[in-house]
C-alpha angles and dihedrals in degrees: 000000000000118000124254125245127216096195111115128270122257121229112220140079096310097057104103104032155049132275147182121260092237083056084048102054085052096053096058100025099246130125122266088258097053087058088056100043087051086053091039083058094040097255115132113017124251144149139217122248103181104301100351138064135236119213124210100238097207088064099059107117119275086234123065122215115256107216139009122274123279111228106263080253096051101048099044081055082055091043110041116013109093097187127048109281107229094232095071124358100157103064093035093060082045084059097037091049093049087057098054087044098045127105091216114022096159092068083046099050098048080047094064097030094050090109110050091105155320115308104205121183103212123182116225134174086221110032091167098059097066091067088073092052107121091224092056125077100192129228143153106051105350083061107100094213084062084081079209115123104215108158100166100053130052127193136184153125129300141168118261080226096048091047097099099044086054096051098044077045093059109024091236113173124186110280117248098196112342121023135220109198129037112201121190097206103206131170086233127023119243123238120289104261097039110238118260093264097045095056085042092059095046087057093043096064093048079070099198124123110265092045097051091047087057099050088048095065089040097067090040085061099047100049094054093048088057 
């Protein structure tokens, strides 16, 4: 059974039907892998046909994305790097600059960063102990910068090779409705604390209004501080 999502519904040509993954990534400007990495966390609807999936059109987020996909590489320079990187200046300060200028940078910036890594929703008796697991570094809303009180959910990094030893820790189990647990599956974890952008990024794809607000002014910040 494929698990249920509780995002909105877009309107548009694809509500009512079923389409491709390929038609879905279009639709909401990801890459082919981030759709199913949204169907792999239960959060967009879909079922398999033989090989393929088929994904539920009307649960395609309300909010397009607004640009493709950085490389991983790519965005985590973005993210994480304060100072231009000597690769490629040029075309970091150009991304830097369309964030201070934009009238809505968080939804850019979730745009470029949506492939940093794999965003799993994970149920847990006890979300909040796993904060104070040696192999996290938190962000989101259980960062305290955040400004954001979310007791009941907790969210962080963690090593792709140190997923499953976290799991088995914590006795997380995929989430079926509201999660408890938000886990950011990298190849390397981020500093402790995350960099500005990077916990902008992880607000911004809560999408709610407070998060997004506060992304918002995170970015501002960091930008000007380049």
């Amino acid at each position: 059974m494929h698990k249920h999502c509780h995002i909105s519904s877009v309107s548009g040509r694809h509500v009512g039907m079923e389409v491709s993954v390929r038609e879905a990534a279009d639709a909401m400007g990801v890459s082919d892998r981030r759709v199913r990495q949204l169907i792999a966390a239960g959060r967009i609807r879909a079922r398999r046909v033989g090989s393929q999936w088929l994904v539920d059109g009307a649960s395609l987020p309300g909010a397009p994305r607004r640009s493709r996909p950085l490389s991983p590489a790519e965005a985590w320079l973005l993210l994480a790097v304060d100072q231009a990187p000597t690769g490629r200046p040029g075309r970091w300060r150009e991304r830097r600059a369309r964030l201070e200028r934009d009238p809505d940078p968080a939804s850019l910036l979730a745009s470029w960063a949506a492939a940093r890594g794999d965003r799993l929703l994970f149920a847990a008796r006890e979300p909040r102990g796993l904060l104070a697991d040696p192999a996290v570094v938190r962000s989101g809303v259980s960062d305290p910068r955040s400004g954001i009180s979310a007791v009941d959910l907790a969210e962080a990094y963690v090593r792709h090779d140190d997923l499953e030893a976290v799991r088995r820790r914590h006795l997380l189990r995929p989430a079926v409705g509201r999660p408890d647990v938000v886990l950011h599956v990298v190849a390397e974890l981020p500093a402790d604390p995350v960099p500005p952008l990077v916990l902008a990024a992880d607000l911004a794809e809560h999408d709610g209004p407070r998060e997004l607000a506060r992304a918002g002014e995170l970015i501002a910040q960091a930008v000007r501080a380049a």
